[in-house]
mmCIF file of the N, C-alpha and C atoms, coordinates in Angstrom:
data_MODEL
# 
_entry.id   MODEL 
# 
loop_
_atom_site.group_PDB 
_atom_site.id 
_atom_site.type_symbol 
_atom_site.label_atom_id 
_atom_site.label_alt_id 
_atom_site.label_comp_id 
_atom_site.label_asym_id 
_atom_site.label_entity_id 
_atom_site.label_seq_id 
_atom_site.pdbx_PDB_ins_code 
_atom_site.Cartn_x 
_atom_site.Cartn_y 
_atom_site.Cartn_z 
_atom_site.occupancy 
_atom_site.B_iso_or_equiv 
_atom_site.pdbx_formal_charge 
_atom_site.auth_seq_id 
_atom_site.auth_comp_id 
_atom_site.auth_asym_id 
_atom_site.auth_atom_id 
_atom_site.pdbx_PDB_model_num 
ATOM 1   N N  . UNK A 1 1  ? 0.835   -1.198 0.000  1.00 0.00 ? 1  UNK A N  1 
ATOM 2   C CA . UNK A 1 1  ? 0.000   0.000  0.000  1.00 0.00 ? 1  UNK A CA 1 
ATOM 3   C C  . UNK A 1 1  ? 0.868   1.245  0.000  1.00 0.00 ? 1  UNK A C  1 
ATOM 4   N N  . UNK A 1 2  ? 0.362   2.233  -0.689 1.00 0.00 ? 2  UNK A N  1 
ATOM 5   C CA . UNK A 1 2  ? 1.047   3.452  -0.494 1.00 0.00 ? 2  UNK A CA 1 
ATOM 6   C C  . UNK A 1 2  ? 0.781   4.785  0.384  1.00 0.00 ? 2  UNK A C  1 
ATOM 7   N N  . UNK A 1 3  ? 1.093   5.860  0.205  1.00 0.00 ? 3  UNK A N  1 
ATOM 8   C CA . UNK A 1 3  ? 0.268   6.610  0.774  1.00 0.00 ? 3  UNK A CA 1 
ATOM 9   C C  . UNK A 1 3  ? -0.731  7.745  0.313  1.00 0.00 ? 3  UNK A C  1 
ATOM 10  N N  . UNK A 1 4  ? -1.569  8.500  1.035  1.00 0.00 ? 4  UNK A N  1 
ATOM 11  C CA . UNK A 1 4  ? -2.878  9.041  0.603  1.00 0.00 ? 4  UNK A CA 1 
ATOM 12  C C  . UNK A 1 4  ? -2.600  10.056 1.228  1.00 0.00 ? 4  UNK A C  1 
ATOM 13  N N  . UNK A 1 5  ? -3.557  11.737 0.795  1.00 0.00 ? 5  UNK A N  1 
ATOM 14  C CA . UNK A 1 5  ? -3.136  12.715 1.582  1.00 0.00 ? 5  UNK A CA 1 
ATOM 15  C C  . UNK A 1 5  ? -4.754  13.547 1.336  1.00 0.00 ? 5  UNK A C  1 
ATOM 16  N N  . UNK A 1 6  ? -4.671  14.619 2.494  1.00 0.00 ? 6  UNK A N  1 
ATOM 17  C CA . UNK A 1 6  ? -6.154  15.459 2.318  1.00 0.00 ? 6  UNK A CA 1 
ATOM 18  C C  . UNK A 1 6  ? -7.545  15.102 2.792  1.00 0.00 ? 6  UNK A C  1 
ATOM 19  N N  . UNK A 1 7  ? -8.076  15.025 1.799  1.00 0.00 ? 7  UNK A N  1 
ATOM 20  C CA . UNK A 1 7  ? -9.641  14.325 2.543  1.00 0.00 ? 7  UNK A CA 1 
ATOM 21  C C  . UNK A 1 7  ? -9.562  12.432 2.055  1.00 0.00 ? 7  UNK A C  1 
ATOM 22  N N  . UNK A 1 8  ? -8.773  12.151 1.492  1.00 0.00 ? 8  UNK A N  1 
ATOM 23  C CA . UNK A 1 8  ? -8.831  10.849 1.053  1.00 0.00 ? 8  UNK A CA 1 
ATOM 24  C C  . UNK A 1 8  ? -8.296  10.189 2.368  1.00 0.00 ? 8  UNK A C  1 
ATOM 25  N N  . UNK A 1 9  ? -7.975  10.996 3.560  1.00 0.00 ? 9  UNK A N  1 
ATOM 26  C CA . UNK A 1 9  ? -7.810  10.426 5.116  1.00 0.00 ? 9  UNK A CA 1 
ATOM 27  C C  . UNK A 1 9  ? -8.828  10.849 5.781  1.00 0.00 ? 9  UNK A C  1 
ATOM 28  N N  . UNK A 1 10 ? -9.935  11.509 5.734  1.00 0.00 ? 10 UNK A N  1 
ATOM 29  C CA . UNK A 1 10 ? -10.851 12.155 6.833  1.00 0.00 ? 10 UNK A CA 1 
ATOM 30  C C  . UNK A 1 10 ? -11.365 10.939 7.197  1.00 0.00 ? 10 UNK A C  1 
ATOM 31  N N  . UNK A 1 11 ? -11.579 9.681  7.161  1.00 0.00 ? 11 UNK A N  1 
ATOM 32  C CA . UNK A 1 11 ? -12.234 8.808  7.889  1.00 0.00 ? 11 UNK A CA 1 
ATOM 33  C C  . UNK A 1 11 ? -11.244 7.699  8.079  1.00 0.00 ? 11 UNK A C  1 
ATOM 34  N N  . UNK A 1 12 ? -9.580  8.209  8.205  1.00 0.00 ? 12 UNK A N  1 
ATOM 35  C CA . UNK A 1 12 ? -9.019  7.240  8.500  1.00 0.00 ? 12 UNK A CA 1 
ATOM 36  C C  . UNK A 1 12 ? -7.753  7.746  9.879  1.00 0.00 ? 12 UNK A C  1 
ATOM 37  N N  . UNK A 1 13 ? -7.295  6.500  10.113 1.00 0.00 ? 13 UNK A N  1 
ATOM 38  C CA . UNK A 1 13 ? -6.107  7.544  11.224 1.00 0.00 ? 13 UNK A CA 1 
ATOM 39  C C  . UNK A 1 13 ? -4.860  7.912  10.168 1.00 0.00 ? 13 UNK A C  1 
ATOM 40  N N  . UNK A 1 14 ? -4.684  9.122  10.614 1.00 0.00 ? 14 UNK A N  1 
ATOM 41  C CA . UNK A 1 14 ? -3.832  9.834  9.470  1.00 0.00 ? 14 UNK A CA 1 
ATOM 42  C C  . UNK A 1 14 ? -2.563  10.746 11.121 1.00 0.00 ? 14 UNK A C  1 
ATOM 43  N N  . UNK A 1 15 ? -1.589  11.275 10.337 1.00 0.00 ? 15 UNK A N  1 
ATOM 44  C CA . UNK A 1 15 ? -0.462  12.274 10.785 1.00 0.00 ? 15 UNK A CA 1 
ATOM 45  C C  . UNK A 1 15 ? -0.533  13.235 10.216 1.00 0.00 ? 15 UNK A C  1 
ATOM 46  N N  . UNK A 1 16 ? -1.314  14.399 10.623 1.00 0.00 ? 16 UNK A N  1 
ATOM 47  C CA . UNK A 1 16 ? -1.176  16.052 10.670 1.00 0.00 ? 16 UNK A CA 1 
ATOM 48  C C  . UNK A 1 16 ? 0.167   16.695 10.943 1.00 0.00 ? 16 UNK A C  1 
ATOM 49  N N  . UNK A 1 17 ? 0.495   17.083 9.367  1.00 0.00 ? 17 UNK A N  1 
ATOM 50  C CA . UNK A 1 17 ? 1.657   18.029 8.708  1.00 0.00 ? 17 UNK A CA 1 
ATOM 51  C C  . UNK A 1 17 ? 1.159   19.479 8.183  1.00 0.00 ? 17 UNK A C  1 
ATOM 52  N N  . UNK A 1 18 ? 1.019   20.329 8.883  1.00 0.00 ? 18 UNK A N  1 
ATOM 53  C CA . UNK A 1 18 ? 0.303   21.537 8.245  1.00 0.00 ? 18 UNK A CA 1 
ATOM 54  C C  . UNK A 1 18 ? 0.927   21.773 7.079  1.00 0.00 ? 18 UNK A C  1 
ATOM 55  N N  . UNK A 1 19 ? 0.875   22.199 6.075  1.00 0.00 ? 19 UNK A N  1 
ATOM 56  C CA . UNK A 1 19 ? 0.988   22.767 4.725  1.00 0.00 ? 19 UNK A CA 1 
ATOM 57  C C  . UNK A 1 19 ? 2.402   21.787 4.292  1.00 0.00 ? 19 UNK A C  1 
ATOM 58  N N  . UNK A 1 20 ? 2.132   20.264 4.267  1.00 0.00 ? 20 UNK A N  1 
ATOM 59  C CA . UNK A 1 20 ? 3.208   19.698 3.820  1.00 0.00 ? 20 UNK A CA 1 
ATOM 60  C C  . UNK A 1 20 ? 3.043   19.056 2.456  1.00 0.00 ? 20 UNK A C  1 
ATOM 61  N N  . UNK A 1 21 ? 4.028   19.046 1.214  1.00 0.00 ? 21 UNK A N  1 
ATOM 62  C CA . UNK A 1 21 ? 4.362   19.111 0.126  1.00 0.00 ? 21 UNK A CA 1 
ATOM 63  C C  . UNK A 1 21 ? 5.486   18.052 -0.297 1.00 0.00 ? 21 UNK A C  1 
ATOM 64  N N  . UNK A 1 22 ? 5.739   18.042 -1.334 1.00 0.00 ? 22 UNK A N  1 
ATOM 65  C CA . UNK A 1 22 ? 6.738   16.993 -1.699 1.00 0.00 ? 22 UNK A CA 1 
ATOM 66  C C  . UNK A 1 22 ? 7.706   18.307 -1.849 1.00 0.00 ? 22 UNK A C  1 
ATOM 67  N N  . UNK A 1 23 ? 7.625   19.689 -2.639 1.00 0.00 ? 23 UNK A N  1 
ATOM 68  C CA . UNK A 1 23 ? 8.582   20.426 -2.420 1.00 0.00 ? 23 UNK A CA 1 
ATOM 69  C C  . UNK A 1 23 ? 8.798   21.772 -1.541 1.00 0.00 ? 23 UNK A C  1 
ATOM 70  N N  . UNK A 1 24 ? 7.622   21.886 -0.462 1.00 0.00 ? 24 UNK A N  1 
ATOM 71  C CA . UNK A 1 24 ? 7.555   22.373 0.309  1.00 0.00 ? 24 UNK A CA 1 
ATOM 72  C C  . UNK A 1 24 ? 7.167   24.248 -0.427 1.00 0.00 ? 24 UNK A C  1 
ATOM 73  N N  . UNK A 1 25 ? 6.319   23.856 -0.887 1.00 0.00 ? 25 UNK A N  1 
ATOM 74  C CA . UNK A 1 25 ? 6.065   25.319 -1.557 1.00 0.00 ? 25 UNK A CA 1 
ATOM 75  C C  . UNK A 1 25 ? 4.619   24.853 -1.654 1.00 0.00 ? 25 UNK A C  1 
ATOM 76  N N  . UNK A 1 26 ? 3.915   26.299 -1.707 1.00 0.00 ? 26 UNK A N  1 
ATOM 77  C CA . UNK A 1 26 ? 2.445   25.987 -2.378 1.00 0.00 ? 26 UNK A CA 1 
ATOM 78  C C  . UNK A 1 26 ? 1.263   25.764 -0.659 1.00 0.00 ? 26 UNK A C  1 
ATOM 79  N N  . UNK A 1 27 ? 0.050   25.241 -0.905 1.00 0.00 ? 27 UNK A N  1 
ATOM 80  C CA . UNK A 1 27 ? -0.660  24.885 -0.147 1.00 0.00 ? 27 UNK A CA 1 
ATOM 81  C C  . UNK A 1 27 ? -0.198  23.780 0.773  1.00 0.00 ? 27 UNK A C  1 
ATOM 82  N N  . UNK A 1 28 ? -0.134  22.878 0.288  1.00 0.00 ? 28 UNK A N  1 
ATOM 83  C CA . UNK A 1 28 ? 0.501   21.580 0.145  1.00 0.00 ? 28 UNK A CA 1 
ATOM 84  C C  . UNK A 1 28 ? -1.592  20.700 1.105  1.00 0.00 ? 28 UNK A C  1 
ATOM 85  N N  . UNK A 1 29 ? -1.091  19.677 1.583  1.00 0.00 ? 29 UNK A N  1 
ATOM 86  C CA . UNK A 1 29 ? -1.839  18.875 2.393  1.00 0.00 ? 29 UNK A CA 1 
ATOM 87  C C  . UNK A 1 29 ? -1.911  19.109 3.965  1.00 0.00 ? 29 UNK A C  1 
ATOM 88  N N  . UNK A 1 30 ? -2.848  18.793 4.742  1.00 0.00 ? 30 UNK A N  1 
ATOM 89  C CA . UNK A 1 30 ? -2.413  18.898 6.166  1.00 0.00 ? 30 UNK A CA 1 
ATOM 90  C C  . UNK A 1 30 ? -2.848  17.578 6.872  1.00 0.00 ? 30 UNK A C  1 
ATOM 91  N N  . UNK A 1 31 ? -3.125  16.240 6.203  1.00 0.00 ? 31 UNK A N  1 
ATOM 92  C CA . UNK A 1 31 ? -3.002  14.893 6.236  1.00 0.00 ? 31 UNK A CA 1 
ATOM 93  C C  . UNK A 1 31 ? -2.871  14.077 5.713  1.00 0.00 ? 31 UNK A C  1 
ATOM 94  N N  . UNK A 1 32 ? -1.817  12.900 6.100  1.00 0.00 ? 32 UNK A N  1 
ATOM 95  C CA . UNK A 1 32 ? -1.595  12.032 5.588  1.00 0.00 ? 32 UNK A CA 1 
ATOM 96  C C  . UNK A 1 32 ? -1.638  10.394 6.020  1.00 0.00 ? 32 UNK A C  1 
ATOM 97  N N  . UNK A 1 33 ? -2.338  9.781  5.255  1.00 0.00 ? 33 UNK A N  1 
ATOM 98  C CA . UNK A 1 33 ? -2.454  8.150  5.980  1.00 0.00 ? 33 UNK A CA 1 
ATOM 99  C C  . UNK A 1 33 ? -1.489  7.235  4.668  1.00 0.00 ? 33 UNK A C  1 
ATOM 100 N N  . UNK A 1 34 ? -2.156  6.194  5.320  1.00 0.00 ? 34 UNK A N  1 
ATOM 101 C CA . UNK A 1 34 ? -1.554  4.594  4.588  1.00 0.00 ? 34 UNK A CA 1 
ATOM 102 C C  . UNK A 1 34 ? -0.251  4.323  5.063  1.00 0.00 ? 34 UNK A C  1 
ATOM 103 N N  . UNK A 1 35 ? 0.340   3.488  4.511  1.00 0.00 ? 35 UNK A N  1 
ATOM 104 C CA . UNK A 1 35 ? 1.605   2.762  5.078  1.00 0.00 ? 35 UNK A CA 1 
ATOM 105 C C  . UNK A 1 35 ? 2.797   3.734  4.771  1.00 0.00 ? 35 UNK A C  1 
ATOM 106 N N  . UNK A 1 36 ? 2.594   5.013  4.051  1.00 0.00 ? 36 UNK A N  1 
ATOM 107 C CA . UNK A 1 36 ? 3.676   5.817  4.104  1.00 0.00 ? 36 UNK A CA 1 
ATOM 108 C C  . UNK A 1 36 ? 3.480   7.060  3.633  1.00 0.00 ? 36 UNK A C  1 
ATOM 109 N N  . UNK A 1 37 ? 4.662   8.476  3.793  1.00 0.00 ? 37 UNK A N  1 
ATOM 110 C CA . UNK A 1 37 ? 4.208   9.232  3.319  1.00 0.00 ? 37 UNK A CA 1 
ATOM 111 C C  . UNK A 1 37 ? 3.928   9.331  1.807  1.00 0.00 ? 37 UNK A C  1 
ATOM 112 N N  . UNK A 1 38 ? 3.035   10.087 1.338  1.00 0.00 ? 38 UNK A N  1 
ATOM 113 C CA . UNK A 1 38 ? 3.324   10.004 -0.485 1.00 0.00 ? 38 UNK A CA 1 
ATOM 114 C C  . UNK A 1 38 ? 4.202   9.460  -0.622 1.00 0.00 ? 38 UNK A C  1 
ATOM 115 N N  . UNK A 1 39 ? 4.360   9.219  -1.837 1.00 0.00 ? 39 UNK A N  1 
ATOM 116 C CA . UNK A 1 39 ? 4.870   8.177  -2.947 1.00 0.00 ? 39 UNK A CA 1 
ATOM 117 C C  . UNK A 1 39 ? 6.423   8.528  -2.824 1.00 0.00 ? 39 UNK A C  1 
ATOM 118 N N  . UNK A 1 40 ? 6.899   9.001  -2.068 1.00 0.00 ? 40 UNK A N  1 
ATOM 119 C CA . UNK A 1 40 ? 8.503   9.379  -1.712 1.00 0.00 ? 40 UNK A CA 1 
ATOM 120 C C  . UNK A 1 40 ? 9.049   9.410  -0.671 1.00 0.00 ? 40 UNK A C  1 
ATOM 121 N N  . UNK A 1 41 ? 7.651   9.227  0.475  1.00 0.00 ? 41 UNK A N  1 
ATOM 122 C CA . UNK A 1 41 ? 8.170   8.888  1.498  1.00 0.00 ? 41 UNK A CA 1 
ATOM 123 C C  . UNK A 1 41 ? 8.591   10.086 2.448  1.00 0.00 ? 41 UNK A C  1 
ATOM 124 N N  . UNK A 1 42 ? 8.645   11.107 2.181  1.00 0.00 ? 42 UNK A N  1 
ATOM 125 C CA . UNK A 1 42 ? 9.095   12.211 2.838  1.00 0.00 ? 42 UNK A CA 1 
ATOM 126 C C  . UNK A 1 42 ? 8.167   13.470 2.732  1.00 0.00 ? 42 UNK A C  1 
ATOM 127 N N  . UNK A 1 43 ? 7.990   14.721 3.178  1.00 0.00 ? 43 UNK A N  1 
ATOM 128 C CA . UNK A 1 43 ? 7.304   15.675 3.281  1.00 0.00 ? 43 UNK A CA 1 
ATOM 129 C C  . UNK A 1 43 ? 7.935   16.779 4.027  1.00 0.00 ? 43 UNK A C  1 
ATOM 130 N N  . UNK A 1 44 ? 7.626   18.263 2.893  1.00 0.00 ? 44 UNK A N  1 
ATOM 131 C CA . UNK A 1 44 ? 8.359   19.133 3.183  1.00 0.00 ? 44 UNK A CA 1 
ATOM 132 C C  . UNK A 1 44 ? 7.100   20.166 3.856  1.00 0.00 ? 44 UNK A C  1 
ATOM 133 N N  . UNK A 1 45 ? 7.506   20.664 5.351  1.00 0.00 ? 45 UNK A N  1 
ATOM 134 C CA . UNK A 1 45 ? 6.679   22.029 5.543  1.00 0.00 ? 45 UNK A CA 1 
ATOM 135 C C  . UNK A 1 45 ? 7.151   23.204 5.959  1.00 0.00 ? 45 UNK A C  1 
ATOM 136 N N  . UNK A 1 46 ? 7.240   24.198 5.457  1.00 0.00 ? 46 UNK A N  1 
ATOM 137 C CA . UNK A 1 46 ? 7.573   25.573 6.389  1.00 0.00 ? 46 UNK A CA 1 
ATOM 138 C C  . UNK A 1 46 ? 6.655   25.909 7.064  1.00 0.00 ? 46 UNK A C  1 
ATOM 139 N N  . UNK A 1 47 ? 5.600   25.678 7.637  1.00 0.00 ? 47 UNK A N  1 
ATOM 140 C CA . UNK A 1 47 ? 4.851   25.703 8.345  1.00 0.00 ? 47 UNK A CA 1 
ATOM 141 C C  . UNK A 1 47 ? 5.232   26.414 9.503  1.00 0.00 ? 47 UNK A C  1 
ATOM 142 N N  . UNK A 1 48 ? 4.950   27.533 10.358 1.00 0.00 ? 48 UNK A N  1 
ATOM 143 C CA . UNK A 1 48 ? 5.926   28.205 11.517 1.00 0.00 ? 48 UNK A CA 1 
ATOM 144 C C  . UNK A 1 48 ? 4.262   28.102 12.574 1.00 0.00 ? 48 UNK A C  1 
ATOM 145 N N  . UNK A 1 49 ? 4.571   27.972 13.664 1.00 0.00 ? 49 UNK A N  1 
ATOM 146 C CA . UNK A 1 49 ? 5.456   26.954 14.509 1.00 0.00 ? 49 UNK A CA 1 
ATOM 147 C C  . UNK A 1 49 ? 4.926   25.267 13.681 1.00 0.00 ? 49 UNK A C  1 
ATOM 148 N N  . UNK A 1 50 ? 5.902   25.161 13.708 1.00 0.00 ? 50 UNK A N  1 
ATOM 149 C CA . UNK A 1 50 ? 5.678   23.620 12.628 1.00 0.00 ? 50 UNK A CA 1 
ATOM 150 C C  . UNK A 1 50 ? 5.071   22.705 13.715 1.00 0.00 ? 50 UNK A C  1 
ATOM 151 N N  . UNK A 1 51 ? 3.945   21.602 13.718 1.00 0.00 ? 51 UNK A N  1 
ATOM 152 C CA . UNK A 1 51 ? 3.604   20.954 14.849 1.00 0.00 ? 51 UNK A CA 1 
ATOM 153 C C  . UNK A 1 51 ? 3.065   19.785 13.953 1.00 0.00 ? 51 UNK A C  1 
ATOM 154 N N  . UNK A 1 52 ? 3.215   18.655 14.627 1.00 0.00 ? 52 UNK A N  1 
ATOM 155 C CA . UNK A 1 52 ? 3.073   17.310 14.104 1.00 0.00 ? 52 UNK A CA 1 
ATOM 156 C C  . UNK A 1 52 ? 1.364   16.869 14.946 1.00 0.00 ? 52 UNK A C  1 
ATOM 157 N N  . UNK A 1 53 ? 1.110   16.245 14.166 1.00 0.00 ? 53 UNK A N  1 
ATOM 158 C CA . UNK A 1 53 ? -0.299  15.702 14.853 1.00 0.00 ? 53 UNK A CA 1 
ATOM 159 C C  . UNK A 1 53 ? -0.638  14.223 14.467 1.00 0.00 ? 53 UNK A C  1 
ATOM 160 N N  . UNK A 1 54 ? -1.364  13.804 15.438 1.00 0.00 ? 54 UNK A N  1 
ATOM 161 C CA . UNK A 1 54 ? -1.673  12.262 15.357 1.00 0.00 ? 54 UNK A CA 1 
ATOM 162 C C  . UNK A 1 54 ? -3.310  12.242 15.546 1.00 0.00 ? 54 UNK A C  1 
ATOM 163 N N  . UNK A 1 55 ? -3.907  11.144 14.798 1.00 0.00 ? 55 UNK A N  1 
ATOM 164 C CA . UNK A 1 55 ? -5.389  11.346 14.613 1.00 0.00 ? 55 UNK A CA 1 
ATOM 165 C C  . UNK A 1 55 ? -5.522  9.451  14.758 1.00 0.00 ? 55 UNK A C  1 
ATOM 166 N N  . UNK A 1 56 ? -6.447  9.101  15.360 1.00 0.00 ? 56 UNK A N  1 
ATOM 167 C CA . UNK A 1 56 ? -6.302  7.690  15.499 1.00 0.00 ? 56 UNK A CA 1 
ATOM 168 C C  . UNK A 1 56 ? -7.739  7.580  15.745 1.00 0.00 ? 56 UNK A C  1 
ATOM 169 N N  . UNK A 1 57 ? -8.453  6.743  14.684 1.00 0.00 ? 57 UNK A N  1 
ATOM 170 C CA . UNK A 1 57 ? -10.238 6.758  14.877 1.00 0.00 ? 57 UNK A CA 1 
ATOM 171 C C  . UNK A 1 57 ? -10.781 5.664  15.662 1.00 0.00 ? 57 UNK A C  1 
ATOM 172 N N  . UNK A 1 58 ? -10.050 4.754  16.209 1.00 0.00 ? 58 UNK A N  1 
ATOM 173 C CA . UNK A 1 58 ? -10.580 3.749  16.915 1.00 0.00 ? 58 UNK A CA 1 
ATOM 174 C C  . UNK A 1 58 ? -11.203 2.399  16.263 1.00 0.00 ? 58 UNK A C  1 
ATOM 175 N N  . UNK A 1 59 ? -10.752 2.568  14.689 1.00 0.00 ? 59 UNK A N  1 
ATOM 176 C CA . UNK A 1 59 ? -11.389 1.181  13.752 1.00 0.00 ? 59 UNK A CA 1 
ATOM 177 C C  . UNK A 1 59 ? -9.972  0.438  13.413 1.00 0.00 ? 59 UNK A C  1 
ATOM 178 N N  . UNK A 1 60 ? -10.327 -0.363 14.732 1.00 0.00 ? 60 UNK A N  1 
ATOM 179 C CA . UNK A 1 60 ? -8.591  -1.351 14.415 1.00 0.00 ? 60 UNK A CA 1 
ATOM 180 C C  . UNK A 1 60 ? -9.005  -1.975 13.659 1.00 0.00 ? 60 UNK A C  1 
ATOM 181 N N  . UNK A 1 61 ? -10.497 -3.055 13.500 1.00 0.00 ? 61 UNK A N  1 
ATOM 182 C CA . UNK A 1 61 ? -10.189 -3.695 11.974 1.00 0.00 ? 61 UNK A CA 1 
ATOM 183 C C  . UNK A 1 61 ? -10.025 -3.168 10.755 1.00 0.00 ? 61 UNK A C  1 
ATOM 184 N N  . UNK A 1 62 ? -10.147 -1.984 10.421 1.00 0.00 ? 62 UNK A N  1 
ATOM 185 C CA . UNK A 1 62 ? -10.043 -1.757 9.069  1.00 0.00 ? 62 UNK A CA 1 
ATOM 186 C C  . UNK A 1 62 ? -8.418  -0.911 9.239  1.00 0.00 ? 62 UNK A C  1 
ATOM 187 N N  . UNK A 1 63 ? -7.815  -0.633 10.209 1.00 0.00 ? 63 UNK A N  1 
ATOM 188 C CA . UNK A 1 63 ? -6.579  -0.166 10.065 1.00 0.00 ? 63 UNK A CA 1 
ATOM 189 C C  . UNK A 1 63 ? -5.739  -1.407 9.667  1.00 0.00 ? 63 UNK A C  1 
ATOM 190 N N  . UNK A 1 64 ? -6.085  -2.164 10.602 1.00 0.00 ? 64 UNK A N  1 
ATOM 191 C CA . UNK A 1 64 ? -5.081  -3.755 10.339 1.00 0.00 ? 64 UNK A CA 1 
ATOM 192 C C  . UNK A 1 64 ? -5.020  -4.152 9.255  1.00 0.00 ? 64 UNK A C  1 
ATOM 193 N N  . UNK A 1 65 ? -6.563  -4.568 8.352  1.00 0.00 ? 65 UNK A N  1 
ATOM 194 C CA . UNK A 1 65 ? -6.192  -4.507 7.597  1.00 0.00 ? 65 UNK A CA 1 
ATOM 195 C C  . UNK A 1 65 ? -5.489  -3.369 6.243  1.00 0.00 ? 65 UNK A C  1 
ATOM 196 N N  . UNK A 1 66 ? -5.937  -2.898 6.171  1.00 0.00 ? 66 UNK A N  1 
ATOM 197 C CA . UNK A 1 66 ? -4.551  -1.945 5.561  1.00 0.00 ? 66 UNK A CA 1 
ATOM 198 C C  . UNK A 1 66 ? -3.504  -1.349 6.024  1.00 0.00 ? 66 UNK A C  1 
ATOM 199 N N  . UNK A 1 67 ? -2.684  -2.050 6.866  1.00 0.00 ? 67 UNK A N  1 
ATOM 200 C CA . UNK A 1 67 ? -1.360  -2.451 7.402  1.00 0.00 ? 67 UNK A CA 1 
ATOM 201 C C  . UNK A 1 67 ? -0.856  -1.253 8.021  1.00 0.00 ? 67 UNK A C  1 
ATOM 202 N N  . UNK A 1 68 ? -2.059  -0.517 8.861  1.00 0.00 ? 68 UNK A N  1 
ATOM 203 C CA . UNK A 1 68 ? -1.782  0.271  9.369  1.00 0.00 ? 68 UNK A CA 1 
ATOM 204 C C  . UNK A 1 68 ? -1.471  0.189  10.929 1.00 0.00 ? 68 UNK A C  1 
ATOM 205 N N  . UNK A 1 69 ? -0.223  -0.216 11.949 1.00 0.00 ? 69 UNK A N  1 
ATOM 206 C CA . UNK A 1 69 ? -0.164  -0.676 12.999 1.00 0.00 ? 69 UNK A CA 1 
ATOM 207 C C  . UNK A 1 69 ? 1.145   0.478  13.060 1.00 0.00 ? 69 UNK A C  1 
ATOM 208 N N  . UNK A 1 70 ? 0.591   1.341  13.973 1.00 0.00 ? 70 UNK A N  1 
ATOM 209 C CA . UNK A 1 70 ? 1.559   2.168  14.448 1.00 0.00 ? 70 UNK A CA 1 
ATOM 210 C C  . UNK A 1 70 ? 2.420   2.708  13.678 1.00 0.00 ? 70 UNK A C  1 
ATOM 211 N N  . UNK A 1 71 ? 3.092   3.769  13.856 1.00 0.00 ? 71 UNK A N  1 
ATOM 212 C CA . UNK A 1 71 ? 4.215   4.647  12.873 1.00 0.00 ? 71 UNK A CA 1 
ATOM 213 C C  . UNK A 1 71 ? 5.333   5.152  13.483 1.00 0.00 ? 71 UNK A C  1 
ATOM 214 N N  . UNK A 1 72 ? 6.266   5.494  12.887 1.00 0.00 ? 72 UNK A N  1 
ATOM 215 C CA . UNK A 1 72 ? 7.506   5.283  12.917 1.00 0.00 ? 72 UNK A CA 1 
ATOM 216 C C  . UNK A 1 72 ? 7.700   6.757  12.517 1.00 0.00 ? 72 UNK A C  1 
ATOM 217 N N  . UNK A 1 73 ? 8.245   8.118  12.799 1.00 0.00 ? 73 UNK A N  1 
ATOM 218 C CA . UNK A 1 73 ? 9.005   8.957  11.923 1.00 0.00 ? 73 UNK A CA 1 
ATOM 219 C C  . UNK A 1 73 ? 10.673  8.995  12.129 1.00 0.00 ? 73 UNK A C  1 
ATOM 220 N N  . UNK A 1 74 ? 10.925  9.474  11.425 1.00 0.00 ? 74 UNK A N  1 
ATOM 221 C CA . UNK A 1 74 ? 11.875  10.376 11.298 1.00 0.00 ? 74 UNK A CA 1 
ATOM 222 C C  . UNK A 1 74 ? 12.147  11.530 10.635 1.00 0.00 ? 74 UNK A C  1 
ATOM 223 N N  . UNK A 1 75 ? 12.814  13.093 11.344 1.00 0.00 ? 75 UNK A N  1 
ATOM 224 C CA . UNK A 1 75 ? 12.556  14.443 11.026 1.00 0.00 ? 75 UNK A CA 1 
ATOM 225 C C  . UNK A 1 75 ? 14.010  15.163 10.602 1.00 0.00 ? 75 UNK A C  1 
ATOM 226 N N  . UNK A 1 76 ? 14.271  15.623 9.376  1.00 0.00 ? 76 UNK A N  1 
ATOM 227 C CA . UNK A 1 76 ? 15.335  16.766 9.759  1.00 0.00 ? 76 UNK A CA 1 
ATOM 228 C C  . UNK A 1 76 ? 14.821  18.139 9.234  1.00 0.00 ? 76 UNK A C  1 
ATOM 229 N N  . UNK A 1 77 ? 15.378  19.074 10.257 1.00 0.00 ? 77 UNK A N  1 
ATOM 230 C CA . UNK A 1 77 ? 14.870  20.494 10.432 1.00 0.00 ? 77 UNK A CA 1 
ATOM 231 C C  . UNK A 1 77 ? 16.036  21.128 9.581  1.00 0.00 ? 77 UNK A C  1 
ATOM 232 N N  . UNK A 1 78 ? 14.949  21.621 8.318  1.00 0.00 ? 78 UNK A N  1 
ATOM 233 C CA . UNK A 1 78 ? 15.910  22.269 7.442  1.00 0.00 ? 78 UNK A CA 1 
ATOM 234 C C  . UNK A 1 78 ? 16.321  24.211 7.968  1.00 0.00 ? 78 UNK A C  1 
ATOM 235 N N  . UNK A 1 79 ? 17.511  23.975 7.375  1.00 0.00 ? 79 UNK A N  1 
ATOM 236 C CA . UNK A 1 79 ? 17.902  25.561 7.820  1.00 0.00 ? 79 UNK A CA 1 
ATOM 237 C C  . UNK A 1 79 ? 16.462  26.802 7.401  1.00 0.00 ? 79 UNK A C  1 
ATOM 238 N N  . UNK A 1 80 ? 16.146  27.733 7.995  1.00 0.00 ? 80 UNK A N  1 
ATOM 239 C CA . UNK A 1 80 ? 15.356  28.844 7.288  1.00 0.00 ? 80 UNK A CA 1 
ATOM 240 C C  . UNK A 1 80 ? 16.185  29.851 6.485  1.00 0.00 ? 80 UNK A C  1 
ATOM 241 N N  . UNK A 1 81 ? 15.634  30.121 5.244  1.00 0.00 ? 81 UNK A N  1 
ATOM 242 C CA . UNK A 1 81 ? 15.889  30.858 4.289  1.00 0.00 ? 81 UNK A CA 1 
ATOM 243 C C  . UNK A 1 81 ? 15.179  32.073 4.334  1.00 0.00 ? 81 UNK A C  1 
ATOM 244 N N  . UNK A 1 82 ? 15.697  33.386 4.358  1.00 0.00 ? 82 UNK A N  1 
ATOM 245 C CA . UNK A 1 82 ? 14.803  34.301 4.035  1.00 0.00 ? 82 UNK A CA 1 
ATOM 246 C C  . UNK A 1 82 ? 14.887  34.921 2.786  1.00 0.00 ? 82 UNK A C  1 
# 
């Protein structure tokens, strides 16, 4: 499975990235589910104060099955550019 972003998570447990992007410009998404981030795996936000969020709906059978059992990140904080 891959991953999904926006309203294609509103009825699932997803990780809240405010305005996160594949190149960190633009609107971008402010959720993301499935077994990973988009299709690259990573997500860019300038988002100020940047804050991570967790959303968990309480439907373990349908998370399980789509191999959704807990998550894992890892973050690096890019320099700011003005």
């Amino acid at each position: 499975l891959g991953g999904a972003s926006g309203q294609m998570c509103n009825f699932d447990d997803f990780v809240g990235i405010d305005q996160g992007s594949l190149e960190g410009t633009g609107q971008g998404e402010d959720r993301f589910c499935g077994s990973k981030l988009l299709d690259h795996d990573f997500v860019i936000s300038r988002s100020k104060p940047f804050q991570l969020k967790i959303r968990s709906n309480g439907d373990h059978f349908n998370n399980a099955f789509n191999s959704q059992i807990g998550y894992a990140l890892r973050y690096t904080q890019l320099p700011c550019v003005i």
